[in-house]
mmCIF file of the protein (N, C-alpha, C, O) and its ligand, coordinates in Angstrom:
data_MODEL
# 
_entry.id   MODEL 
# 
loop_
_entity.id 
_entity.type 
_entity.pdbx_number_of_molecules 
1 polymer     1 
2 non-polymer 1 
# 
_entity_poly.entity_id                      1 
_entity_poly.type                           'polypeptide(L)' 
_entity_poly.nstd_linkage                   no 
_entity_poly.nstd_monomer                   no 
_entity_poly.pdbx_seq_one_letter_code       
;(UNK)(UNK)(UNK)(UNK)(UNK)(UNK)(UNK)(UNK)(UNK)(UNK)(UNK)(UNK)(UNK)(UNK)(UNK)(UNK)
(UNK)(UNK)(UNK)(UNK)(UNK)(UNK)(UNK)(UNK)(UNK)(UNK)(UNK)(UNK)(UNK)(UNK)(UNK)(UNK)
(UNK)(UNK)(UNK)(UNK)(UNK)(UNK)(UNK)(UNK)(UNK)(UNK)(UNK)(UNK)(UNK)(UNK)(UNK)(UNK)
(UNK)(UNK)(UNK)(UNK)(UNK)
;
_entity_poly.pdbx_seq_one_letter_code_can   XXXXXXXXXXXXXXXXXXXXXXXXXXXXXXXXXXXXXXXXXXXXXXXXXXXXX 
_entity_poly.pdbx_strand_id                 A 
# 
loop_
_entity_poly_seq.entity_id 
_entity_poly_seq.num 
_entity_poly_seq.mon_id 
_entity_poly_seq.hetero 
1 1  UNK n 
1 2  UNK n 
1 3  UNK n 
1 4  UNK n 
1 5  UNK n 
1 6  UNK n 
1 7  UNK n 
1 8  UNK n 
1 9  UNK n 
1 10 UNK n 
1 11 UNK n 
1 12 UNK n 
1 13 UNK n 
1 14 UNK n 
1 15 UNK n 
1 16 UNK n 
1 17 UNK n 
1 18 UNK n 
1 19 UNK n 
1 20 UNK n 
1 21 UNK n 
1 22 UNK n 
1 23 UNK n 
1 24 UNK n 
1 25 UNK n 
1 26 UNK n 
1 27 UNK n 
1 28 UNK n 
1 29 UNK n 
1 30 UNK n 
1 31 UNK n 
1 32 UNK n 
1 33 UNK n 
1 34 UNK n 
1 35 UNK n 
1 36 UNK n 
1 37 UNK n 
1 38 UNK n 
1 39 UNK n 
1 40 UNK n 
1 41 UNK n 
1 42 UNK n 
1 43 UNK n 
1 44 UNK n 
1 45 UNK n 
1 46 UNK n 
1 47 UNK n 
1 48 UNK n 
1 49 UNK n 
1 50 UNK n 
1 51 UNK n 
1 52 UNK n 
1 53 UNK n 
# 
loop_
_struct_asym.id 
_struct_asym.entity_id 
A 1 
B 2 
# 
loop_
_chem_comp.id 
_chem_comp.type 
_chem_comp.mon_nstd_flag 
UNK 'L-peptide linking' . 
ZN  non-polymer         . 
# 
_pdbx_entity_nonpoly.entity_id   2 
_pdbx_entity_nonpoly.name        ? 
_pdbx_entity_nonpoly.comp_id     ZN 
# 
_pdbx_nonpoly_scheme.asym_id         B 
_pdbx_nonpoly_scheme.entity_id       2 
_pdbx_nonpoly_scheme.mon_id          ZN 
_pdbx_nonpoly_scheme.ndb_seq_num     1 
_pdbx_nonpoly_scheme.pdb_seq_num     101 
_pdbx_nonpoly_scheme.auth_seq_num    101 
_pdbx_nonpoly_scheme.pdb_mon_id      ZN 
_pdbx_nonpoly_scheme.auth_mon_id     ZN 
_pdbx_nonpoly_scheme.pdb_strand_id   A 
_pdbx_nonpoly_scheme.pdb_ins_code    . 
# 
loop_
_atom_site.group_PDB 
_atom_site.id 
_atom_site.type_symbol 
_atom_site.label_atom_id 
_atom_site.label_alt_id 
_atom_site.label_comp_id 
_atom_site.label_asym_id 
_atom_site.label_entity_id 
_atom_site.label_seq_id 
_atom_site.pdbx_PDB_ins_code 
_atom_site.Cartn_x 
_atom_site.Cartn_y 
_atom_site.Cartn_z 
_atom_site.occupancy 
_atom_site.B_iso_or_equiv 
_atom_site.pdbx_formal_charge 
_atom_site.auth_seq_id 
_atom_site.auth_comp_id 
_atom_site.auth_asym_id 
_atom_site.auth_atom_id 
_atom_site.pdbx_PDB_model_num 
ATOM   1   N  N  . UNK A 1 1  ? 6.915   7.296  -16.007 1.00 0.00 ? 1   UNK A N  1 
ATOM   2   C  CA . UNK A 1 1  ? 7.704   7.584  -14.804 1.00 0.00 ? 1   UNK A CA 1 
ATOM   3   C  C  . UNK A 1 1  ? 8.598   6.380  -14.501 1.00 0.00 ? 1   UNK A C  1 
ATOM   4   O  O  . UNK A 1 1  ? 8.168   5.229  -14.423 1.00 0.00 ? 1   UNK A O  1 
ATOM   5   N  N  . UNK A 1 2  ? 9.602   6.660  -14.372 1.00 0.00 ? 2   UNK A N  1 
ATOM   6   C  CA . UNK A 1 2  ? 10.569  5.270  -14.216 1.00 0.00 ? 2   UNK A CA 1 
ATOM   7   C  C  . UNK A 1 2  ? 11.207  5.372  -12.753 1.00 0.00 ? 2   UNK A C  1 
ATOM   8   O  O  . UNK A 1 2  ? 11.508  6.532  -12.473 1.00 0.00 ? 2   UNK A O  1 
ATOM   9   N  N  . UNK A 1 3  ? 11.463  4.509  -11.832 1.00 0.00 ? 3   UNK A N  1 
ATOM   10  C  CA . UNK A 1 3  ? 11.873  4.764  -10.349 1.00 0.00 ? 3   UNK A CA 1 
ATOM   11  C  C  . UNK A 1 3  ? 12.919  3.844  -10.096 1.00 0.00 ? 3   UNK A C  1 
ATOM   12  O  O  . UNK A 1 3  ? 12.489  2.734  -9.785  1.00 0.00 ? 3   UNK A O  1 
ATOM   13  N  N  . UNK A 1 4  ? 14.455  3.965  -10.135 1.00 0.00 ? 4   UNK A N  1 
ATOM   14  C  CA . UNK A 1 4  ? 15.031  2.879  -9.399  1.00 0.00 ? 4   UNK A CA 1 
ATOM   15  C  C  . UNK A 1 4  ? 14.640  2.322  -8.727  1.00 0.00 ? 4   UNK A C  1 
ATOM   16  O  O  . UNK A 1 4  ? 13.539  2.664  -8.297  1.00 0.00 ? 4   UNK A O  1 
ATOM   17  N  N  . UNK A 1 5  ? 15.439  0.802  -8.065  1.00 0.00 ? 5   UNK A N  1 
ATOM   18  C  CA . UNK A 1 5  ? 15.203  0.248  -7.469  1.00 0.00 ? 5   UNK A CA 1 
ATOM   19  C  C  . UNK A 1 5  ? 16.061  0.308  -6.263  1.00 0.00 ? 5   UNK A C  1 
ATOM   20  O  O  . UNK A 1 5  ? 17.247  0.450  -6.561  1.00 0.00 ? 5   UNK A O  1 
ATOM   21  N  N  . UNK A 1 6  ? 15.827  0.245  -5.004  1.00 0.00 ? 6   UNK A N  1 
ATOM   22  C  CA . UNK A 1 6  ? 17.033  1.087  -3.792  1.00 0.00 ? 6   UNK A CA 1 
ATOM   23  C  C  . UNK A 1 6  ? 17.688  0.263  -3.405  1.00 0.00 ? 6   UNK A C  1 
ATOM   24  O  O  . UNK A 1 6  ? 18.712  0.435  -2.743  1.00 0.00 ? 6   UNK A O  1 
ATOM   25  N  N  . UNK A 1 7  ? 17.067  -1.139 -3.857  1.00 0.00 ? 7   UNK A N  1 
ATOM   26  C  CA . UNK A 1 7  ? 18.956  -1.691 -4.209  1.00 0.00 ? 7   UNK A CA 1 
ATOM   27  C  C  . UNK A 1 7  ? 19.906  -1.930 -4.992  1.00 0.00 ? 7   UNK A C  1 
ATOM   28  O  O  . UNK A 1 7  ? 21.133  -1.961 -4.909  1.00 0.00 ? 7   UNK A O  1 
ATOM   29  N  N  . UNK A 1 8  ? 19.106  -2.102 -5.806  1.00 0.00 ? 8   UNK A N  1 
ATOM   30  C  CA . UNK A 1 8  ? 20.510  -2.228 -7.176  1.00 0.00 ? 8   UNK A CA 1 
ATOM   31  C  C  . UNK A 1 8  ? 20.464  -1.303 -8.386  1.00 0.00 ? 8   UNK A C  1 
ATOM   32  O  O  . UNK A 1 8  ? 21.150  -1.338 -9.408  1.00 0.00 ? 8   UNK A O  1 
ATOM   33  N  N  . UNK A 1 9  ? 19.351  -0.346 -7.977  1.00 0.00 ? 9   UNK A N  1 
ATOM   34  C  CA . UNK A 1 9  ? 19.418  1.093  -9.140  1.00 0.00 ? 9   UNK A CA 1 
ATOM   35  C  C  . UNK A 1 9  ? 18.494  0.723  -10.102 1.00 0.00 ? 9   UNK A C  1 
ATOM   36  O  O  . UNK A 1 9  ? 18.043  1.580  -10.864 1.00 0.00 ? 9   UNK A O  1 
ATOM   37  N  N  . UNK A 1 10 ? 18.050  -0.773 -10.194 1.00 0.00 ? 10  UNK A N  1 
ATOM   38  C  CA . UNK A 1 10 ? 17.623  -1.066 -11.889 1.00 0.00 ? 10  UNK A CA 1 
ATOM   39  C  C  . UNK A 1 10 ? 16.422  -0.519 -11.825 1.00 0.00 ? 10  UNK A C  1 
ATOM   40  O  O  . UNK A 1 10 ? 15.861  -0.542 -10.730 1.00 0.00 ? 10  UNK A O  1 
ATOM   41  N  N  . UNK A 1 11 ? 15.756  0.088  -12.947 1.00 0.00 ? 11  UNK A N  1 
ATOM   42  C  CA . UNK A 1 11 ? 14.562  0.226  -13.071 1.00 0.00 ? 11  UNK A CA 1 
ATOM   43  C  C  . UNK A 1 11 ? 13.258  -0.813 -12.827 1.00 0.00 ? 11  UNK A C  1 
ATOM   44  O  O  . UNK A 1 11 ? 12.917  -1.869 -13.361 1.00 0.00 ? 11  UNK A O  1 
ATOM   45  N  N  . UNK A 1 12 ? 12.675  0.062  -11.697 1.00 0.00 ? 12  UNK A N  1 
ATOM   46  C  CA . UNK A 1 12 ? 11.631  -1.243 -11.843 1.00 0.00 ? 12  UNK A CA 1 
ATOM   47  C  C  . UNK A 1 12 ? 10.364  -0.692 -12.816 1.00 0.00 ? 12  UNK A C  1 
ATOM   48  O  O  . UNK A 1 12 ? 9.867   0.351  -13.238 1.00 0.00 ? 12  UNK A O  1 
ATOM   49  N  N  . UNK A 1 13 ? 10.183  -2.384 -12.868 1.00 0.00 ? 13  UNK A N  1 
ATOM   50  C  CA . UNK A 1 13 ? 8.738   -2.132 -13.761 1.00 0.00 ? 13  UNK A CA 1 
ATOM   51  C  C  . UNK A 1 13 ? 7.515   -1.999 -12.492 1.00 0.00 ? 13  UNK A C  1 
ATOM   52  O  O  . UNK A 1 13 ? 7.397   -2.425 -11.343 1.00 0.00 ? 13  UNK A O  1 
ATOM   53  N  N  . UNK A 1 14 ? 6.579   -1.020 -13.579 1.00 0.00 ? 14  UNK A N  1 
ATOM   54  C  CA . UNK A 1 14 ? 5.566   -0.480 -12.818 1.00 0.00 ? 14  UNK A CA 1 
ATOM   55  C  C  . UNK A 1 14 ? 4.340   -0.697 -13.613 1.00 0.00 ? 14  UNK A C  1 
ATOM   56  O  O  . UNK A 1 14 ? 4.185   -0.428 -14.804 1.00 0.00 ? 14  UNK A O  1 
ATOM   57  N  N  . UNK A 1 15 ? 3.423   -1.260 -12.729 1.00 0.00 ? 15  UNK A N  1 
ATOM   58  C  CA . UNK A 1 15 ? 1.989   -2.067 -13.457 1.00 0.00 ? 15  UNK A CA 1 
ATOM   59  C  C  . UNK A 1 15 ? 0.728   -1.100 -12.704 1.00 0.00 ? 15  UNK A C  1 
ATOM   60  O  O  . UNK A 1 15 ? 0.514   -1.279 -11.505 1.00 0.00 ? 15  UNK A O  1 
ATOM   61  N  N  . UNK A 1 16 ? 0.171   -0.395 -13.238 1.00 0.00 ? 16  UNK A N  1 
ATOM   62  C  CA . UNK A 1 16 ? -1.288  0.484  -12.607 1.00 0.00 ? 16  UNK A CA 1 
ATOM   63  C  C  . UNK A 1 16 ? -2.314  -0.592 -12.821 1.00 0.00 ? 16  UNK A C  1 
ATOM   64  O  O  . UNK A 1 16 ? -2.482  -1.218 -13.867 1.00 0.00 ? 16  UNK A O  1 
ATOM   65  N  N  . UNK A 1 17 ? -2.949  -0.722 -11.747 1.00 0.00 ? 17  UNK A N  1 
ATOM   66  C  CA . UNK A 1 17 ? -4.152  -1.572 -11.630 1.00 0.00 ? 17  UNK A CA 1 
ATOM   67  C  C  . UNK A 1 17 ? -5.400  -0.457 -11.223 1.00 0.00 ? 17  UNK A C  1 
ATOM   68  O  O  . UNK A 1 17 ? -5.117  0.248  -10.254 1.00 0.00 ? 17  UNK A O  1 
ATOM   69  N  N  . UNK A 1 18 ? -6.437  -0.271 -11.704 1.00 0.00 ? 18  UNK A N  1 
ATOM   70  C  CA . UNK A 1 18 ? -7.468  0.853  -11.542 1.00 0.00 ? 18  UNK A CA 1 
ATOM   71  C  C  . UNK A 1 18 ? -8.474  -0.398 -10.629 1.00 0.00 ? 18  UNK A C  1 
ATOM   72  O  O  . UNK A 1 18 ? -8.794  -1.559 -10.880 1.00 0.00 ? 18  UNK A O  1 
ATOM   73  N  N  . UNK A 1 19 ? -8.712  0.445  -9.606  1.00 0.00 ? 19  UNK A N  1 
ATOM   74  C  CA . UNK A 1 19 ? -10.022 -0.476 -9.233  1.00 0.00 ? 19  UNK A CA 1 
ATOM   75  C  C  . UNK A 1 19 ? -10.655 0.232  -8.276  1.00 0.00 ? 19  UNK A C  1 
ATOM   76  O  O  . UNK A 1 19 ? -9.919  0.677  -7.395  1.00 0.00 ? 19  UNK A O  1 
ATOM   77  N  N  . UNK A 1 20 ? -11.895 0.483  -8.187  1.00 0.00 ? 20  UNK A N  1 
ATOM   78  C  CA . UNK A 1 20 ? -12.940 1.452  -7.477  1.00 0.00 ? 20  UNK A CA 1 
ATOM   79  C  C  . UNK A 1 20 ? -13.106 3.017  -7.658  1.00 0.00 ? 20  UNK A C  1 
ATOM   80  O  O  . UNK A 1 20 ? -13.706 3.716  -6.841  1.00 0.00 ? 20  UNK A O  1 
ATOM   81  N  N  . UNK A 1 21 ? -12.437 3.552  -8.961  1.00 0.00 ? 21  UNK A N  1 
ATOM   82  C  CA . UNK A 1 21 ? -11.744 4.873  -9.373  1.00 0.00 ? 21  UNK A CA 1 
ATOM   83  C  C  . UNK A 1 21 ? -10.695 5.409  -8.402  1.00 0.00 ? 21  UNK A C  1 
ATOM   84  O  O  . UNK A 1 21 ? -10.652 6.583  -8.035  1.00 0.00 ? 21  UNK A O  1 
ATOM   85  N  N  . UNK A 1 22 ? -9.565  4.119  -7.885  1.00 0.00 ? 22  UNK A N  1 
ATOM   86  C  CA . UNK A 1 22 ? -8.212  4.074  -7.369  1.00 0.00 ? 22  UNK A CA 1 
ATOM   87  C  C  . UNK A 1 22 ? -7.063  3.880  -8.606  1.00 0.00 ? 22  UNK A C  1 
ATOM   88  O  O  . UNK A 1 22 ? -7.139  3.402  -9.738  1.00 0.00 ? 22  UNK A O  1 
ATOM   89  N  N  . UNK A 1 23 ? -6.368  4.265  -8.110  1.00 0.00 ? 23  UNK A N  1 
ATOM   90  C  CA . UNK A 1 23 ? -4.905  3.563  -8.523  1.00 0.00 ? 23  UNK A CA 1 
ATOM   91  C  C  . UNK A 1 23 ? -4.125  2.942  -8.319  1.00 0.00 ? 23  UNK A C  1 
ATOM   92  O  O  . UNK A 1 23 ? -3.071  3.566  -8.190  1.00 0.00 ? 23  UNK A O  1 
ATOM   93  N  N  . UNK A 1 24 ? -4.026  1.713  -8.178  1.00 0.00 ? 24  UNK A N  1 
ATOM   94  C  CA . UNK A 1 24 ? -2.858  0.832  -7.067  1.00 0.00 ? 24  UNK A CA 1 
ATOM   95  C  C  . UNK A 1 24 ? -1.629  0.828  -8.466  1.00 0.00 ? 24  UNK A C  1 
ATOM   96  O  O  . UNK A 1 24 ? -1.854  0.774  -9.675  1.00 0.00 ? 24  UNK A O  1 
ATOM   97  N  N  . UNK A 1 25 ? -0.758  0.880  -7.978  1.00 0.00 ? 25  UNK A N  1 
ATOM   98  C  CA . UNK A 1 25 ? 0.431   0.727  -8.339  1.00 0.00 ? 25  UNK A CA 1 
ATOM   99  C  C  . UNK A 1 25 ? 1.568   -0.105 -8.091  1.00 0.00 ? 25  UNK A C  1 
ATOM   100 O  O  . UNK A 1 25 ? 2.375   0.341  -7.275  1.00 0.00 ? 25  UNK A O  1 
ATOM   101 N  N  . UNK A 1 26 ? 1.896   -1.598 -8.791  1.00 0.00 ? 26  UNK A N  1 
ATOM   102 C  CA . UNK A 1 26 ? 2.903   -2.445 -8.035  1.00 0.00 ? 26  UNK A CA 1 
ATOM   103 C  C  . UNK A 1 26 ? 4.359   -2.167 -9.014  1.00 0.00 ? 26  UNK A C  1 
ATOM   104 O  O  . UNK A 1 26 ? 4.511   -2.302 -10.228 1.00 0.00 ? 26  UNK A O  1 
ATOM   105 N  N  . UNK A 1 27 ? 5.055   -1.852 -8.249  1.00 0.00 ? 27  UNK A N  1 
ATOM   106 C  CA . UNK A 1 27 ? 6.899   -1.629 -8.826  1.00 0.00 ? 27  UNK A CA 1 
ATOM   107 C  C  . UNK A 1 27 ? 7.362   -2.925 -8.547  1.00 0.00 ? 27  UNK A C  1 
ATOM   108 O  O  . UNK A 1 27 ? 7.346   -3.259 -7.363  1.00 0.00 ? 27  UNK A O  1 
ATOM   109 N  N  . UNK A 1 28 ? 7.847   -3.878 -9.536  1.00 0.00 ? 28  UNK A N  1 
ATOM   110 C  CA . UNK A 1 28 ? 8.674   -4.511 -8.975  1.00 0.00 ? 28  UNK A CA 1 
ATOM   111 C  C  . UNK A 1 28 ? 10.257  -4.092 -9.870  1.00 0.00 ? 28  UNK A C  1 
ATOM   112 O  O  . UNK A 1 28 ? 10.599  -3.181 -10.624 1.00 0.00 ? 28  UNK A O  1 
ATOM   113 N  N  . UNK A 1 29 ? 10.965  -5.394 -9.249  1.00 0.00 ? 29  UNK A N  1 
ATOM   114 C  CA . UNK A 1 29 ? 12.223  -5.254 -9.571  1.00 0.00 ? 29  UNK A CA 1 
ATOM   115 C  C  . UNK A 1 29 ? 12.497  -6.802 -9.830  1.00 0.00 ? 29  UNK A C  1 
ATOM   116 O  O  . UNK A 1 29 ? 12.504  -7.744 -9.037  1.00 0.00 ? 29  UNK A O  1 
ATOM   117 N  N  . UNK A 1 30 ? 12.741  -6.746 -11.335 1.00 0.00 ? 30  UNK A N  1 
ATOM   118 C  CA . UNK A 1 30 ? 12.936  -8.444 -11.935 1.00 0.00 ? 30  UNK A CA 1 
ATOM   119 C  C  . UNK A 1 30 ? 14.638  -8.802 -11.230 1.00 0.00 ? 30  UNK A C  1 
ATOM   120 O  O  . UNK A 1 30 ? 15.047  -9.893 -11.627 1.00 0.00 ? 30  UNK A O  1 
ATOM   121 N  N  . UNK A 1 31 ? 15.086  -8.467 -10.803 1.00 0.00 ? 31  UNK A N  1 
ATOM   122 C  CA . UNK A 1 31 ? 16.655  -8.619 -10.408 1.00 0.00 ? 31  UNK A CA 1 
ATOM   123 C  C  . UNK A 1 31 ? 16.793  -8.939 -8.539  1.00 0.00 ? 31  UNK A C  1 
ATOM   124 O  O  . UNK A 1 31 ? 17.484  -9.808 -8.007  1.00 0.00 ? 31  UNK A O  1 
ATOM   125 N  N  . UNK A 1 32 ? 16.147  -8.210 -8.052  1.00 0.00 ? 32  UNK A N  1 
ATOM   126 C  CA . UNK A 1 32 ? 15.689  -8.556 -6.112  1.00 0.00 ? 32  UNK A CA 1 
ATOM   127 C  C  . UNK A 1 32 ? 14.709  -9.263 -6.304  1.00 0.00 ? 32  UNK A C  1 
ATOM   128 O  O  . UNK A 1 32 ? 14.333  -9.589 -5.178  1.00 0.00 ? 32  UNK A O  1 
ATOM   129 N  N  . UNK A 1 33 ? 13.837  -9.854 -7.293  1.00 0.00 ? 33  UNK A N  1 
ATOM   130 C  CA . UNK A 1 33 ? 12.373  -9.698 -6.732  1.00 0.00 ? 33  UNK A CA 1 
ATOM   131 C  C  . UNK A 1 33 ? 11.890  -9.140 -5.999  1.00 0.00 ? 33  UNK A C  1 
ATOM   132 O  O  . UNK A 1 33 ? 11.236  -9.864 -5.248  1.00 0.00 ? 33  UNK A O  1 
ATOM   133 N  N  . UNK A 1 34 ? 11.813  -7.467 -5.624  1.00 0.00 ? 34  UNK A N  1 
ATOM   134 C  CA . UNK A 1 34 ? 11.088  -6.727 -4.634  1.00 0.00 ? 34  UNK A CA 1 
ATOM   135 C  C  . UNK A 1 34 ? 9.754   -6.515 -5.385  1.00 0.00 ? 34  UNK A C  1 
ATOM   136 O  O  . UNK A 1 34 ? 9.399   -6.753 -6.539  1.00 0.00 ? 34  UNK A O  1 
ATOM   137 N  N  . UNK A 1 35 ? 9.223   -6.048 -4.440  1.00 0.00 ? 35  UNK A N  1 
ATOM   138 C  CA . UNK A 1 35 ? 7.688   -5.229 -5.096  1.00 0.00 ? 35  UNK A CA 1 
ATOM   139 C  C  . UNK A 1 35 ? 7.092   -4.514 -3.723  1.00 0.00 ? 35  UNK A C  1 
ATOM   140 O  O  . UNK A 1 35 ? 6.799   -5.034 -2.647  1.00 0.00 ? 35  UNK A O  1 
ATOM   141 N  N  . UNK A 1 36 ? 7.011   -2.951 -4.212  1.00 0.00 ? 36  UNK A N  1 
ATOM   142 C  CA . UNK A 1 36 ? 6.199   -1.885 -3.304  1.00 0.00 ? 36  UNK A CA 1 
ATOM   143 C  C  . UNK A 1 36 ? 4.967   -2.030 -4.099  1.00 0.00 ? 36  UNK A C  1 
ATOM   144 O  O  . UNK A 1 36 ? 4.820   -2.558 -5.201  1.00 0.00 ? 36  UNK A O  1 
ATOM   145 N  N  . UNK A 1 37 ? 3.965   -1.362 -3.195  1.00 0.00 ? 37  UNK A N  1 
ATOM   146 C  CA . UNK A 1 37 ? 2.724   -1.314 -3.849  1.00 0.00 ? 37  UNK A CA 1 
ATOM   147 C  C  . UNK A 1 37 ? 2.318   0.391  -3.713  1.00 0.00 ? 37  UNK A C  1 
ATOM   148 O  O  . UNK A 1 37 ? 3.267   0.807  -3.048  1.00 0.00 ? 37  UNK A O  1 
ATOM   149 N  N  . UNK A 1 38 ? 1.637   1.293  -3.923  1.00 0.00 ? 38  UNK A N  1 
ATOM   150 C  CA . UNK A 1 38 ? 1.392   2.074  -3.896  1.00 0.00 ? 38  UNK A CA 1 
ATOM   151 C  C  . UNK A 1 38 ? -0.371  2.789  -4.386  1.00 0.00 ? 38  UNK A C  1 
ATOM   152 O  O  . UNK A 1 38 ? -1.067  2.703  -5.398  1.00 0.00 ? 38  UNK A O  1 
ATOM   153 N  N  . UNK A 1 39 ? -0.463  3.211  -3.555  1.00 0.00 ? 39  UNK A N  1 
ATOM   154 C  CA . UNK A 1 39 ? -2.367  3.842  -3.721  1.00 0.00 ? 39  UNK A CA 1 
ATOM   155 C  C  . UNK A 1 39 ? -2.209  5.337  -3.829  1.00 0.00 ? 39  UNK A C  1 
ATOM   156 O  O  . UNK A 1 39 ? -1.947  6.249  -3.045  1.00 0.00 ? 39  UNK A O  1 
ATOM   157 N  N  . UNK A 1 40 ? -2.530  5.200  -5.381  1.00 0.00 ? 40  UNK A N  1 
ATOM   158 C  CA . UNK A 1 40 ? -2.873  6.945  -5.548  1.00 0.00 ? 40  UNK A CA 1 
ATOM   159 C  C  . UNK A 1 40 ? -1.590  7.455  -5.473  1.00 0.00 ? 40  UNK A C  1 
ATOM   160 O  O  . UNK A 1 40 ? -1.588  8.679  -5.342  1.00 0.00 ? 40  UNK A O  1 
ATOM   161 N  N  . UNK A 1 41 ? -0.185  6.790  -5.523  1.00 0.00 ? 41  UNK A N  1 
ATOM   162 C  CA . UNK A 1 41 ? 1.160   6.973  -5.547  1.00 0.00 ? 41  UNK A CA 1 
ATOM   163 C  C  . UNK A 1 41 ? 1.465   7.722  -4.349  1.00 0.00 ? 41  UNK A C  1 
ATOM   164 O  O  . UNK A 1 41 ? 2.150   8.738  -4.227  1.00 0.00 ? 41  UNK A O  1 
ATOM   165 N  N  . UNK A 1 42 ? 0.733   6.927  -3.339  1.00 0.00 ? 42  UNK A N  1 
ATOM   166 C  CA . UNK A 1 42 ? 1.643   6.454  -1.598  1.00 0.00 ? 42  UNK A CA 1 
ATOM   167 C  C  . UNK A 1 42 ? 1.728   5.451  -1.226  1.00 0.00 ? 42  UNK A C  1 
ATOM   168 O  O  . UNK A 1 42 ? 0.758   4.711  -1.063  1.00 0.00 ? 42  UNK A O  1 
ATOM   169 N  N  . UNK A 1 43 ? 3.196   5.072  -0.933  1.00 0.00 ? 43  UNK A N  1 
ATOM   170 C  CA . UNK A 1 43 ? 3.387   3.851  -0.248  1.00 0.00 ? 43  UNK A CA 1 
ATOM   171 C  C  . UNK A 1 43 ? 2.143   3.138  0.076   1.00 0.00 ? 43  UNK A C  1 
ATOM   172 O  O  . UNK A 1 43 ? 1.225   3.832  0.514   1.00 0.00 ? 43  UNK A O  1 
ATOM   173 N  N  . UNK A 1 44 ? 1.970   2.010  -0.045  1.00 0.00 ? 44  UNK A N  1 
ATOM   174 C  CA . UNK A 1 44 ? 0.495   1.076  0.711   1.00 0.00 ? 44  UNK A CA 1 
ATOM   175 C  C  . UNK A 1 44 ? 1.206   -0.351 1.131   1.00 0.00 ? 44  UNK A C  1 
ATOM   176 O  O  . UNK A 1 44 ? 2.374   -0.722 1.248   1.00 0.00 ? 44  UNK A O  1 
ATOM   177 N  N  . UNK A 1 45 ? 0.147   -0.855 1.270   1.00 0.00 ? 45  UNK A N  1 
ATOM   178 C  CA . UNK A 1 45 ? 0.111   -2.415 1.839   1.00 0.00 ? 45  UNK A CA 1 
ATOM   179 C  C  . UNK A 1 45 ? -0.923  -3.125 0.992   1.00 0.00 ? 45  UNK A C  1 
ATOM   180 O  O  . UNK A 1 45 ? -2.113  -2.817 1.066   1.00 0.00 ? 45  UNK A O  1 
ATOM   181 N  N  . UNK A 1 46 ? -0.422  -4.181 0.099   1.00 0.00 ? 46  UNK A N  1 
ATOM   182 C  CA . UNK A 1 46 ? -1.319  -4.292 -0.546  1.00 0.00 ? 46  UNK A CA 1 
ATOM   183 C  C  . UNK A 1 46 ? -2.347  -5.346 0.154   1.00 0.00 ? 46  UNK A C  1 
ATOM   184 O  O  . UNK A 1 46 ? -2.860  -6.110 -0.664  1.00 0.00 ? 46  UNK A O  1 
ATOM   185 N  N  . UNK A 1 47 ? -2.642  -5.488 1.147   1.00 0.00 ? 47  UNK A N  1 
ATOM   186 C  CA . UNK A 1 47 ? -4.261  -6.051 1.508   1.00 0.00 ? 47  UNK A CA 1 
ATOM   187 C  C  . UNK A 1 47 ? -5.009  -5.065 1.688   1.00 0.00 ? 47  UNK A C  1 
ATOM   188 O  O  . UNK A 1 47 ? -6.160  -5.083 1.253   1.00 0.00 ? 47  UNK A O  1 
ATOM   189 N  N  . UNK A 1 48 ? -4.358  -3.678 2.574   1.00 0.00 ? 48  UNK A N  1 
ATOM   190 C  CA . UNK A 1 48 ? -5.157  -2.709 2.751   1.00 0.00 ? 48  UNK A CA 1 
ATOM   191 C  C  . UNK A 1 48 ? -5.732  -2.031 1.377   1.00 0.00 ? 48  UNK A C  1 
ATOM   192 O  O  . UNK A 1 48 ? -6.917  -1.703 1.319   1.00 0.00 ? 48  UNK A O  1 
ATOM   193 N  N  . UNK A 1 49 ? -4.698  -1.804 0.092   1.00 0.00 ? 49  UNK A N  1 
ATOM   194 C  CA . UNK A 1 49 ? -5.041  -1.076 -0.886  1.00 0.00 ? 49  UNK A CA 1 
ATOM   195 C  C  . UNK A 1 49 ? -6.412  -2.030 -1.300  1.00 0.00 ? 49  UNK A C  1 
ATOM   196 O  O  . UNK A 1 49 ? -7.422  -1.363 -1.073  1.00 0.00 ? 49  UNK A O  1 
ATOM   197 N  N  . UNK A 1 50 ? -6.684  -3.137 -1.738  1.00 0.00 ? 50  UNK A N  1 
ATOM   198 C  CA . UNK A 1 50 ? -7.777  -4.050 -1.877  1.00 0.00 ? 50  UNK A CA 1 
ATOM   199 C  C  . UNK A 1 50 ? -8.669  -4.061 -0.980  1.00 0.00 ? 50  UNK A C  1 
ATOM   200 O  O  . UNK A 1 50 ? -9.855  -3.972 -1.298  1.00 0.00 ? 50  UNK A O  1 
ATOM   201 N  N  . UNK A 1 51 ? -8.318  -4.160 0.172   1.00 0.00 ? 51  UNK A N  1 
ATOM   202 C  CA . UNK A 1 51 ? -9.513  -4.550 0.934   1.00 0.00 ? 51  UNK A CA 1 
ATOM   203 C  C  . UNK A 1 51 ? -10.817 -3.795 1.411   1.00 0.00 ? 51  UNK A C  1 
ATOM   204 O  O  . UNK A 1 51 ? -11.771 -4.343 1.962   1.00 0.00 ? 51  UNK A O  1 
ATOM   205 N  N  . UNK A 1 52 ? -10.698 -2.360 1.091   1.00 0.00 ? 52  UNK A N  1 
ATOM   206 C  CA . UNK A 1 52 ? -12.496 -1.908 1.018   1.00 0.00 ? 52  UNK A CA 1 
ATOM   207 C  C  . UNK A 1 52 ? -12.892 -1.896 -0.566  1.00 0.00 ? 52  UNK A C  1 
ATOM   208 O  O  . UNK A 1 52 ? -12.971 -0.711 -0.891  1.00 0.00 ? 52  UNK A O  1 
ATOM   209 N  N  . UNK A 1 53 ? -13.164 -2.716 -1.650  1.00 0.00 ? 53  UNK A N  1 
ATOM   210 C  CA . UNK A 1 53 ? -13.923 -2.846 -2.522  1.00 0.00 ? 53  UNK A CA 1 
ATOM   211 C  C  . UNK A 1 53 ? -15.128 -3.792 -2.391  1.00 0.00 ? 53  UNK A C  1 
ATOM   212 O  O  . UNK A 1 53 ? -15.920 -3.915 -3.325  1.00 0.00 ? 53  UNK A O  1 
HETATM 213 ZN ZN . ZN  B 2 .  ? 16.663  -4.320 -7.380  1.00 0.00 2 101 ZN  A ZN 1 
# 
């Protein structure tokens, strides 16, 4: 699955991290340095996605 990036279009790279039979998901973008995080592929926060294990 490939997802622009919503500012400059580029593809970001996308890294699945499995942990507790979750899915966290971080997109970044090597060009903004942005990074969303995503749980189970919804938007998250990543202290919350971590923090009940
Ligand atoms: Zn970008």
């Amino acid at each position: 699955m490939s997802v622009p990036c919503r500012s400059c279009g580029r593809t970001l790279v996308c890294v699945d991290i499995k942990t507790d039979g979750r899915t966290v998901t971080m997109r970044s973008c090597t060009r903004c340095d942005r990074r969303e995080w995503l749980l189970d592929g919804e938007p998250t926060d990543p202290i919350e996605a971590f923090a009940n294990q």
